[in-house]
Structure formats: structure tokens, C-alpha cells
N, C-alpha and C positions, 0 to 999 in steps of 0.2 A: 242497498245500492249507494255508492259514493258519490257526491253529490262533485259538480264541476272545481269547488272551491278546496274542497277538500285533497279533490286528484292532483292539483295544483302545490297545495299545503307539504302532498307527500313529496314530489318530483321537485322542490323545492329542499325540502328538506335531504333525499338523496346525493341532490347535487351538492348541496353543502358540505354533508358527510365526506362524496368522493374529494371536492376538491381540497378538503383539510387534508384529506388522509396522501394525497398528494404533495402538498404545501410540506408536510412530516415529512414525507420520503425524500422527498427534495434538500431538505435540513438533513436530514440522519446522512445522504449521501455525500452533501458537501464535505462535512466533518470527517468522514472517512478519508473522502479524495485529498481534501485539502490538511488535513490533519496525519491523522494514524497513518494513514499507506503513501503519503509524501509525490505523491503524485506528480507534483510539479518538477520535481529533481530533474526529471528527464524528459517532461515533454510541455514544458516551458520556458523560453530563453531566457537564458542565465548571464545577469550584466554584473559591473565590477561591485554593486551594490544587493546582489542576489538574484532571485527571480523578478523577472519583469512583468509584473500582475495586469499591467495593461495592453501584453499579449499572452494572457493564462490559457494554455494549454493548446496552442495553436503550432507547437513541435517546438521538440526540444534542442539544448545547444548540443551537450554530447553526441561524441559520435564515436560508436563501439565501432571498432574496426579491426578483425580478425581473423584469419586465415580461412576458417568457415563463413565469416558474414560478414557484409557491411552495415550497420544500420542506424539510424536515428531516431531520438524518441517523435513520433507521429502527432499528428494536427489532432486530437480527439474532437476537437468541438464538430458541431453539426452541418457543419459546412459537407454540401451534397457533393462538389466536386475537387475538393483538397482533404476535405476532413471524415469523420461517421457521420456523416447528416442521411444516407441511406441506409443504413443499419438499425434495423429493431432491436428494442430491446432486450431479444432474446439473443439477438445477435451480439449485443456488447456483453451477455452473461456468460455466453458460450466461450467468447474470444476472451474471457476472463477465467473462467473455469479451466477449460481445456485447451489453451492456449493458440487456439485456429481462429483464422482469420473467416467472411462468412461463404468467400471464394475457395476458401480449403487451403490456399498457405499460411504453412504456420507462423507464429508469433515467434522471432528469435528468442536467446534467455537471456539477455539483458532485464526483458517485460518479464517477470516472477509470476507467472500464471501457477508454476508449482505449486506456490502457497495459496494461492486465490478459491480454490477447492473449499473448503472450509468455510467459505463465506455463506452464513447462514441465507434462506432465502430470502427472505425480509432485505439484508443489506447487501445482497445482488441486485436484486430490481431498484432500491435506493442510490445506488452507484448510477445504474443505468439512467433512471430517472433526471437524477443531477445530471446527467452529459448530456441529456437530451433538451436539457435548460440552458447553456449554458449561450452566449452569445456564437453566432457563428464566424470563424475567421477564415479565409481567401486563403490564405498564409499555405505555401505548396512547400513540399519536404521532400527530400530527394527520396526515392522508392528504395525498400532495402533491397540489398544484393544479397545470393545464397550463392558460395562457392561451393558449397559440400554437406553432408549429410548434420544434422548436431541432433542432441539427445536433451528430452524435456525432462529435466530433474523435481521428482516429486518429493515434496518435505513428505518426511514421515508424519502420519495422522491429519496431510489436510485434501485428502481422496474424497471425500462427501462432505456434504453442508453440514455445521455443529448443531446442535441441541439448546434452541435458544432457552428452555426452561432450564438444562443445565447451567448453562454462561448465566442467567438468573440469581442461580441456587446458592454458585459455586465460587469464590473470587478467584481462587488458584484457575479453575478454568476459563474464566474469563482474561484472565491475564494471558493467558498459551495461549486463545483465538486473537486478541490483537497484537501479540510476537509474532504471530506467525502471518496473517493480515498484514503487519507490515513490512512482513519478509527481513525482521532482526537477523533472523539467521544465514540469511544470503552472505552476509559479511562476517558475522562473529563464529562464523562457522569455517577452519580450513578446509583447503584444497587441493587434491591429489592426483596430479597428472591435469587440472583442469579441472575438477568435479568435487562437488563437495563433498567431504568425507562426514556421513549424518551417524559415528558412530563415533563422534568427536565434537557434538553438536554443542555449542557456547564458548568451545574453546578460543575463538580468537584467529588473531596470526596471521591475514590477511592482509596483504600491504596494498596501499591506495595512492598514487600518486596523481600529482596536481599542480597547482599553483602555490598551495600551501607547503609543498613538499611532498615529503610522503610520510603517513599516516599507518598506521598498523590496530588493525583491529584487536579489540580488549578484550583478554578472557571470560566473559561477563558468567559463568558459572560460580558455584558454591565455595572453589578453593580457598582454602582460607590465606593464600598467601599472593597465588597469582589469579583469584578469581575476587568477588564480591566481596566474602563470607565476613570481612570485618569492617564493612563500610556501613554505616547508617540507611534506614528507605530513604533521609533526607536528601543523603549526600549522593546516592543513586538517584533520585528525582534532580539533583540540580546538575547532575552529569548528563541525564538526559535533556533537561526544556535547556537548558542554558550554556552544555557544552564547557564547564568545567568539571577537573576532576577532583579528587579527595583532599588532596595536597593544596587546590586551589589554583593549580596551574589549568592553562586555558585547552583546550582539547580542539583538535583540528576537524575539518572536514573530510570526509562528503557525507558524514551522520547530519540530516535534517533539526538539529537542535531546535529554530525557530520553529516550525510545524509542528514538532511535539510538546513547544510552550504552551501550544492550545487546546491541550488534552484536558477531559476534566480531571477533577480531584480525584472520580473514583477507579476512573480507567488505569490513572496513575497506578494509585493503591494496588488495582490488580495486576497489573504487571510486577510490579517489584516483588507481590506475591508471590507470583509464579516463578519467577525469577530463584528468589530463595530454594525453591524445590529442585533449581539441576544440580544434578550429579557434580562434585567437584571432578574437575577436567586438567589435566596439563596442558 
């Protein structure tokens, strides 16, 4: 029989356990949000000096505006009456996975839910976790508007959660789960009639305009002329944290350069990896 000090000892010890393993999930999620999947692009105000951290993620400045929708990136923080403060956690996995809100309307596709599939389970519930950390802000967003029907574009291969002993194993696949996490290919992928063409996937060609002008998305495939195939991992890593290109010339927006300067060393590595393996593309 277990003696008072001991039962003490263990519920001690549990809690400990839980709230490390918490404390981790908390970390792994930020590094995602605020990292890899660029989170803030759109649902943090954006001033003449970038995101404005001292209102992170309380809705964003963008505003898609398009014959089928009107919409703005949304308040996330837990704020119960502007923001998901009433949303469980399974509620932020679901509206992340399959692109539903927990009232049943959906997520326009600005929100890249298509790629979110793939997100192993471990770094769904760490997503969720961090947003349910996060400070709550008041901050109210206009509601979107649905004029008409639109269609949820799924990447190809991010339908179910990956293999986290694969992503492990493998760096080429670890590289493909955080492209595709971060919805690289939303941009470097063109688009036909409005819809990405995923049988063209790195090609490019996408045009972006803005403040900066306009911007045209880069072949980032294998070609050896109009794709990667003769650039250095180097020169690819410092195109990506730092937003120059080969040449040395300075490369424009709306690619998150800063948030991907915070990637580790190895996440790097494996994307450039995977990178190397597309198919050269025109």
C-alpha cells in the first residue's frame, strides 16, 4: 500500500511530466506559427516597418477581395468575443486540417488549409496549444463575406497526417512536410483560370503585387537554367532567410524572408534537399 507521501511523490511527479510536455508543445507550436508556416503575413498588422508584434496575431492587414469573397486575415488569439478564445483545441485542428470553421462555414483559400493535412499529430495539437497561449486581444475584424460558391484546393500528398518516424528517417521527406506546411507552393506554383495547376508544381510564374511593385514567383524546380539546378544549398538558404538572389540582387516581397531566418540549421538542410528532387519544370 502506498504510503501518503509517496501518492504525493507521484502526482508530483505527473504534473511535472504533464506540464514539461506542455511547455514543448508550446515551443514546437510557436516555431511553426511564427516560423515555418509565416503565420503572421496575414493575420498580424502589417506597418511601414513589417509586422507589428505588439499586436501578433489579433487580424490581419490584408484584405483578399474577390468576386467570390471578401476576407481578412482573422483575430486568432483567445479572445472569446473577437477572437478563438471559444474554440477547443480540436476545433483549431479541424479548422486547420479541413478548412471549417466550428459553426460549419468554411475557411476561404487565402487560409491554405489544403496543405495543413499533413501536419503530423504531435504539430496539430502544438499549433493549437501555442494559440491557446497566446495573449488575448479585443481587436474585432470585419466578418468575411461569401458572395458564391469557391472550391478547397488540396496539394497533392497533404490528405493525412505524415509519418513522423519517416520525417525522422528521411531528410528529403522532411523537407516536402515543411514546403508543403508552409504552403511554398501556394506561390511557386502557377495558375489556370484561378486554380493551381499541381501538374506544374515549382514552376513559378505567379505575379504579386504591392508596394514593392510586382514580384513574380521563381521557378524554384530542378531546371537547370530557369530553375535551381546550378545554384549552391548556400545560395538557396540565403535566397530564402535573407531574400537575396544568386546574382546578389535583392528579391522582393510577399516571401516571408525574415521568419524563415529563424529556421534551424537542419530544417534548412532539408528543404533544399527536397528541393533538389523536383522534377525540372518550365
Amino acid at each position: 500500500m502506498l504510503g501518503r507521501q509517496t501518492v504525493l511523490a507521484v502526482a508530483v511527479l505527473v504534473a511535472g511530466t504533464s506540464g514539461a510536455a506542455t511547455q514543448g508543445a508550446v515551443e514546437r507550436g510557436a516555431y511553426l506559427v511564427n516560423t515555418v508556416m509565416t503565420c503572421h503575413n496575414c493575420h498580424t498588422p502589417i506597418g511601414p516597418n513589417g509586422p507589428d508584434l505588439a499586436r501578433a496575431f489579433s487580424g490581419g492587414t490584408p484584405v483578399f477581395d474577390t468576386p467570390a469573397f471578401r476576407v481578412r486575415g482573422s483575430n486568432i488569439t483567445p479572445d472569446k468575443q473577437n477572437g478563438i478564445g471559444t474554440w477547443s483545441e480540436a476545433d483549431i485542428e479541424k479548422a486547420l486540417r479541413d478548412g471549417v470553421r466550428p459553426n460549419g462555414v468554411p475557411l476561404a483559400p487565402p487560409m491554405p488549409t489544403g496543405f495543413y493535412g499533413v501536419l503530423t499529430s504531435a504539430d496539430g495539437k502544438a499549433i493549437a496549444v501555442y494559440l491557446k497561449s497566446l495573449k488575448a486581444s479585443p481587436n474585432k475584424v470585419e466578418a468575411p463575406v461569401y458572395n458564391s460558391h469557391f472550391e478547397r484546393e488540396l496539394f497533392p500528398g497533404a490528405d493525412k497526417p505524415a509519418d513522423p518516424a519517416a520525417l525522422q528517417a528521411d531528410k528529403v521527406k522532411l523537407g516536402e512536410y515543411l514546403v508543403t506546411i508552409a504552403h511554398c507552393m501556394e506561390c511557386h506554383t502557377p495558375r489556370i483560370d484561378g486554380k493551381l495547376d499541381f501538374s506544374a508544381v515549382g514552376a513559378g510564374r505567379q505575379e504579386f503585387a504591392g508596394p514593392w511593385g510586382t514580384s513574380i514567383a521563381r521557378n524554384i524546380t530542378s531546371h537547370p537554367q530557369k530553375g535551381l539546378k546550378a545554384w549552391t544549398d548556400d545560395e538557396i538558404k540565403r535566397a530564402i532567410t535573407q531574400g537575396v538572389s544568386r546574382d546578389g540582387s535583392k528579391l522582393k516581397p510577399p516571401m516571408g524572408y525574415g521568419f524563415y531566418a529563424r529556421m534551424t540549421a537542419g530544417d534548412l538542410d532539408a528543404v533544399v534537399a527536397y528541393l533538389r528532387t523536383l522534377p525540372p519544370r518550365e
